[in-house]
GUKEMAR-370693 format. One line per 3 residues: number of its first residue (from 1); their letters; for each residue x, y, z of N, C-alpha, C, O. Coordinates in steps of 0.001 Angstrom, whole numbers, m for minus. Last residue first. Example, Ala and Ser with C-alpha at 12.3 -4.5 7.8 and 13.67 -1.06 7.14 Angstrom:
2) sa) 12850,m2250,7080,13670,m1060,7140,12900,30,7870,13409,1138,8039 ~ 13190,m5690,7800,12300,m4500,7800,13200,m3300,7800,14236,m3319,8465
//
This chain:
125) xxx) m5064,m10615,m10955,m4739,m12237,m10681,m6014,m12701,m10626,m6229,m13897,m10432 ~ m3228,m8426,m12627,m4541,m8942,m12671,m4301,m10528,m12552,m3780,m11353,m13302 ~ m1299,m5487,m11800,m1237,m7026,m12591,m2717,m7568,m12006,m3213,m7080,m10991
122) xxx) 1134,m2721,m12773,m365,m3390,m12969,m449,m4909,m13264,m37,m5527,m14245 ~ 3107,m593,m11515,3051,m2248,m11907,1450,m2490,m11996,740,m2347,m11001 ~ 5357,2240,m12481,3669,1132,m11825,3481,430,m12774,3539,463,m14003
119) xxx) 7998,3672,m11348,7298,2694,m11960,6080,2376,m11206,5802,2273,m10011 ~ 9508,6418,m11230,8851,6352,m10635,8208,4994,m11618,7905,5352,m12756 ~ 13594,6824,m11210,12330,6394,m12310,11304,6001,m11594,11672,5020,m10948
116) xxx) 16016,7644,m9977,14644,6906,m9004,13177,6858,m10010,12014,6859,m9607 ~ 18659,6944,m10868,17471,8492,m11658,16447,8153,m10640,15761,9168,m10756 ~ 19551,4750,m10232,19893,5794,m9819,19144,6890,m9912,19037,7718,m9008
113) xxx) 16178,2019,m10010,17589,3501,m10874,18282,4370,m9711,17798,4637,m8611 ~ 13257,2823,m9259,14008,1875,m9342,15387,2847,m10291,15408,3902,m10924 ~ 10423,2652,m7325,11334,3529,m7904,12557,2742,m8332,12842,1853,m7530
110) xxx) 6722,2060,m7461,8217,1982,m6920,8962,2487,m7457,8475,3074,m8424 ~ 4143,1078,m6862,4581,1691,m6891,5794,1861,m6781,6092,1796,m5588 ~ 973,m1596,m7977,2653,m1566,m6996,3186,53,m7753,2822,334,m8895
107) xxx) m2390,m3125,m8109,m1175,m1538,m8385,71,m1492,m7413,m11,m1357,m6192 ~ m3965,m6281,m8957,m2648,m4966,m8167,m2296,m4124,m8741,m1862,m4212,m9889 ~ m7397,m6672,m8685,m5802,m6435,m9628,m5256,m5292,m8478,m5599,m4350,m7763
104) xxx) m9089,m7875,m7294,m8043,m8733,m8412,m7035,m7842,m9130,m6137,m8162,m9908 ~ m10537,m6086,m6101,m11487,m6704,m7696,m11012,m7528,m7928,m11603,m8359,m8617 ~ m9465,m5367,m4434,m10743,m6209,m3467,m11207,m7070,m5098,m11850,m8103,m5282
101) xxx) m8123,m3483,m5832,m7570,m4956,m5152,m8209,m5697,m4591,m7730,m6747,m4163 ~ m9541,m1799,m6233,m9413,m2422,m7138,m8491,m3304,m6951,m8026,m3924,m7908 ~ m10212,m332,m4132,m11932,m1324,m4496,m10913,m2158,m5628,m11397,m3227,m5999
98) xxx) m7316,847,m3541,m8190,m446,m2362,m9417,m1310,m3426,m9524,m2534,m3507 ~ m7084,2119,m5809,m6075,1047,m5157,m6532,203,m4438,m6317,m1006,m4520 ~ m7804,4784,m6214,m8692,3455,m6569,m7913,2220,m6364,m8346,1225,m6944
95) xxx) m5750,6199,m5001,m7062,7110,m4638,m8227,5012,m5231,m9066,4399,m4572 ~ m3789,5562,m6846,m3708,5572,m5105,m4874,5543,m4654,m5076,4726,m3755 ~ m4455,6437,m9269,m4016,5428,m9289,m4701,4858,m7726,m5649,4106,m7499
92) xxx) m4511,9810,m8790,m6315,8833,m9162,m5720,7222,m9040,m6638,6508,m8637 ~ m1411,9585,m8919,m2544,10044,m7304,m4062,9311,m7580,m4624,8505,m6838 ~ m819,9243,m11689,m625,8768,m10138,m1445,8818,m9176,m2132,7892,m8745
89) xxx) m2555,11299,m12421,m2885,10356,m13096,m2226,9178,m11958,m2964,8347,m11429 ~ m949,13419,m11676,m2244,13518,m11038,m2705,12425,m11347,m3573,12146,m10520 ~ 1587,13114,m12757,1320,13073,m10688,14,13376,m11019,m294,13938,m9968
86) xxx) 326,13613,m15460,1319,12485,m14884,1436,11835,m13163,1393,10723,m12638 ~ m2139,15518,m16342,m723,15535,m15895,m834,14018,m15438,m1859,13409,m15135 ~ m5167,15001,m16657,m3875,15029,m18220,m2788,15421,m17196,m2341,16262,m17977
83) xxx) m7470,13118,m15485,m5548,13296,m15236,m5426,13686,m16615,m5543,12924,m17575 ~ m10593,12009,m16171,m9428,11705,m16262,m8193,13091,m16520,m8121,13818,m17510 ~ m12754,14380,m16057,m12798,13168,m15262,m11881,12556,m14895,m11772,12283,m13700
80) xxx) m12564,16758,m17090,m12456,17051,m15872,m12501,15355,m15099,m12327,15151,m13897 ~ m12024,16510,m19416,m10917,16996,m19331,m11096,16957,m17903,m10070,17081,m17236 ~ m12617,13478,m21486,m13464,14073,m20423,m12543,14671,m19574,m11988,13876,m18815
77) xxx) m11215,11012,m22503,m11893,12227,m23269,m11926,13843,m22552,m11462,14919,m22931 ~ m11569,8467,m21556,m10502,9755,m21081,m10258,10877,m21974,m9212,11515,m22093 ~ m13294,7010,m22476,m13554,7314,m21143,m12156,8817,m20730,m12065,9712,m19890
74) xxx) m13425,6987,m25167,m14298,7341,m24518,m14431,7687,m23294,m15315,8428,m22862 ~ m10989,5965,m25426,m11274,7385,m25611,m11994,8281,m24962,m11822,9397,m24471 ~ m9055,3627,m24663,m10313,4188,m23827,m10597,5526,m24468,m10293,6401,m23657
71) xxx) m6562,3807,m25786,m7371,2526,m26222,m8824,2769,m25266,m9643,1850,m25309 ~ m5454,6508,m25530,m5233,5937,m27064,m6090,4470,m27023,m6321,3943,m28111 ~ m5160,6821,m23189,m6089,7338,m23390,m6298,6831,m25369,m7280,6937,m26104
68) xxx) m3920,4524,m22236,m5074,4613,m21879,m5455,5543,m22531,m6642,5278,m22722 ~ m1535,5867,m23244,m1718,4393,m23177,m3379,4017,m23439,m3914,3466,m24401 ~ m815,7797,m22047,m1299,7634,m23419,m1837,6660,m23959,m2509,6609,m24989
65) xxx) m274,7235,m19503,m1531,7888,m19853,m2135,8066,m21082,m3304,8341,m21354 ~ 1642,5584,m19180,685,4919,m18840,m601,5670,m19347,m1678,5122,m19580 ~ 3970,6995,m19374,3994,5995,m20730,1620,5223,m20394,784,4703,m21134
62) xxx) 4120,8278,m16975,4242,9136,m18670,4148,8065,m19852,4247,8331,m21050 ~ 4139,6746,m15552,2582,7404,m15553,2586,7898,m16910,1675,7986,m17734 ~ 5658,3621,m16760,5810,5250,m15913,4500,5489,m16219,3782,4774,m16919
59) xxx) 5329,36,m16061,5908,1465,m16626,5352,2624,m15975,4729,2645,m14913 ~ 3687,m2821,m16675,5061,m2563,m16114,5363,m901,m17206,5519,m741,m18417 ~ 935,m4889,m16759,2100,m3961,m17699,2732,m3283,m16250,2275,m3302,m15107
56) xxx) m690,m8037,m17233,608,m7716,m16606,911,m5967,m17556,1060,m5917,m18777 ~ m2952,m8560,m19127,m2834,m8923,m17296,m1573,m8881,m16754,m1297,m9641,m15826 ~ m4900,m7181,m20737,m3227,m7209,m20857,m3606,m7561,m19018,m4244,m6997,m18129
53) xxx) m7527,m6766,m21690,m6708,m7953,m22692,m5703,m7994,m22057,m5026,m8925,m22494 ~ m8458,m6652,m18554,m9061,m7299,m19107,m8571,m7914,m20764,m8933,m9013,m21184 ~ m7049,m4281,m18182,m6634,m5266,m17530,m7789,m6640,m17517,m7883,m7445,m16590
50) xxx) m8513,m2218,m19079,m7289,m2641,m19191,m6725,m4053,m19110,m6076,m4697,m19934 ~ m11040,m2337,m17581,m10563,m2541,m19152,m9356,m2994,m19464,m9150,m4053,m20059 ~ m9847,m1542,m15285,m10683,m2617,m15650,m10718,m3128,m16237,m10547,m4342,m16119
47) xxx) m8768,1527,m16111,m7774,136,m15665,m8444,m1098,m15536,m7647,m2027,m15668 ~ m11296,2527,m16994,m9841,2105,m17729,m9147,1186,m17386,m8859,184,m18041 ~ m12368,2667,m14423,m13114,1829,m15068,m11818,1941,m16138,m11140,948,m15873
44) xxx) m10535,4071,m12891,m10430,2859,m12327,m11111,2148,m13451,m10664,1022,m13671 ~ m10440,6782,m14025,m9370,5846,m14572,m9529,4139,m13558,m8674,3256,m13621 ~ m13682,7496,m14249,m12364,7106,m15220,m11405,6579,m15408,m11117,5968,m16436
41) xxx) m15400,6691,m11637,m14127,6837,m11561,m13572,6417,m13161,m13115,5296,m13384 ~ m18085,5294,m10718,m17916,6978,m11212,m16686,7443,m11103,m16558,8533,m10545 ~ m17220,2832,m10778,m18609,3341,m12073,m18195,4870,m11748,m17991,5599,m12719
38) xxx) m15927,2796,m8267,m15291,2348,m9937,m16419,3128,m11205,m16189,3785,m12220 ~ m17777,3511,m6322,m16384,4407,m6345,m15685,3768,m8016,m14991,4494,m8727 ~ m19145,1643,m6639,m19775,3023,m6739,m18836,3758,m7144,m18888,4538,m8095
35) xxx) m18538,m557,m5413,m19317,m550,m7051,m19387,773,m7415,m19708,1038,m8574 ~ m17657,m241,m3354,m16155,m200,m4403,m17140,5,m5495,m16783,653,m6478 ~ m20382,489,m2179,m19226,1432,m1943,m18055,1091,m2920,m17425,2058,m3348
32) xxx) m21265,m2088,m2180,m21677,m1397,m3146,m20689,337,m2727,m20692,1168,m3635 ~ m19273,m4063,m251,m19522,m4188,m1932,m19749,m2713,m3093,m19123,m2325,m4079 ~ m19826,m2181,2012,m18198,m1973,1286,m18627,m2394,m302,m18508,m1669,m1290
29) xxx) m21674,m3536,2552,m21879,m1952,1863,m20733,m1975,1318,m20616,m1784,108 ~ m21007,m6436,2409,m22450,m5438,1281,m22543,m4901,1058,m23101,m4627,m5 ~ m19926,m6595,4739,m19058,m6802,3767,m20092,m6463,2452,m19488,m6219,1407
26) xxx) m22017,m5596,6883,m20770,m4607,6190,m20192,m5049,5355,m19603,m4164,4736 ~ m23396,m7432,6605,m24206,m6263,5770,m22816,m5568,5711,m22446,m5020,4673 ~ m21757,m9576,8043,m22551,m9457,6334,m23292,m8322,5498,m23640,m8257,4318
23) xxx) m21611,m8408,10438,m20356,m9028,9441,m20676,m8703,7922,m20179,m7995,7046 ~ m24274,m8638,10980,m23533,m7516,11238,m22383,m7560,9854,m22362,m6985,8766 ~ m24790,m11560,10958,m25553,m10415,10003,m24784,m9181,10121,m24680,m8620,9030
20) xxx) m23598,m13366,12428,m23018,m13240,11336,m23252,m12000,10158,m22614,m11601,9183 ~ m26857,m14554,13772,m24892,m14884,13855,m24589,m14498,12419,m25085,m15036,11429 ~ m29300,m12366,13703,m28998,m13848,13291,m27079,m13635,13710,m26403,m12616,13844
17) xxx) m30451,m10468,16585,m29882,m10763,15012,m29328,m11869,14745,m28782,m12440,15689 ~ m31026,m9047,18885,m31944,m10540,18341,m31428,m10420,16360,m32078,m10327,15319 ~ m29728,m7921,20607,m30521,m7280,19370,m31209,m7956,18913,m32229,m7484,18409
14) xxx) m27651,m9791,21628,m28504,m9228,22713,m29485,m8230,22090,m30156,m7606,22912 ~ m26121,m10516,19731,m27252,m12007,19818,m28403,m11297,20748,m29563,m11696,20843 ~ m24652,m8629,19093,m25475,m9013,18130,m26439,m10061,18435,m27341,m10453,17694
11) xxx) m22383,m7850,20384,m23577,m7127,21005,m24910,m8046,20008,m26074,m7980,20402 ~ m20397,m8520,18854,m20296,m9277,20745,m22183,m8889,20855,m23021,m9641,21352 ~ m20925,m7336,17150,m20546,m8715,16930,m21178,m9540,17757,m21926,m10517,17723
8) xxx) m20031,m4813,17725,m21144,m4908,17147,m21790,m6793,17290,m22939,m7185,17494 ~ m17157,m4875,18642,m18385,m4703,19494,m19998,m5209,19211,m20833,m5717,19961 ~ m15891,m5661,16433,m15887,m6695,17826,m17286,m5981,18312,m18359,m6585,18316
5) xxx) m16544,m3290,15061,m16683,m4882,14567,m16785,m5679,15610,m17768,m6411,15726 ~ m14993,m1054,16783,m16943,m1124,16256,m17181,m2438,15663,m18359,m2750,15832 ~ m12509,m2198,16348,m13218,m2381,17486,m14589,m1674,17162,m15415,m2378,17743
2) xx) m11959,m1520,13382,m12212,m3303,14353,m12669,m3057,15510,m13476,m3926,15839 ~ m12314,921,13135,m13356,115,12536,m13335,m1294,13128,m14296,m2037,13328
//
């Protein structure tokens, strides 16, 4: 994708396009590409929510899903939208990681213990 950027860039004054338009419509679609990928994603619009009263939590997928589904009903109701296992509720994490760091909030993954306890970090800057 950087070198279709350089190119496009380099090539942009010999199209008769303003300086900068290339740049700008891609940072527009990406916009409406994260808008798209959150509105039709359960657990990214949860974690939105979420992270709208609590701007720091710290814990397992197994503490994270009840979590959410005990203060979002509405949204994790829906047996085919939102994860009822734990690694799958992980993985939808991974899967909305990019539009929802472009939003302000981090997802960190890590292991910590002898036991290698799988933790996620949610924080909203």
């Amino acid at each position: 994708m950087a070198d279709f950027a350089k190119w496009v860039v380099a090539a942009a004054p010999a199209l008769g396009w303003p300086e900068g338009a290339p740049m700008d419509s891609y940072a527009a679609n990406r916009e409406t590409s994260d808008q798209s990928a959150i509105e039709n994603n359960p657990v990214a619009l949860a974690i939105l929510r979420f992270t709208d009263a609590q701007k720091h939590w710290e814990g397992t997928a197994t503490d994270l899903k009840p979590t959410l589904r005990h203060r979002f009903p509405a949204l994790t109701d829906d047996p085919y939208g939102f994860p009822r296992q734990e690694n799958k509720l992980s993985a939808a994490l991974r899967r909305v990681q990019p539009p929802l760091r472009r939003r302000g909030i981090a997802l960190s993954f890590e292991r910590r213990g002898k036991s290698g306890e799988r933790l996620i970090q949610i924080t909203s800057v």
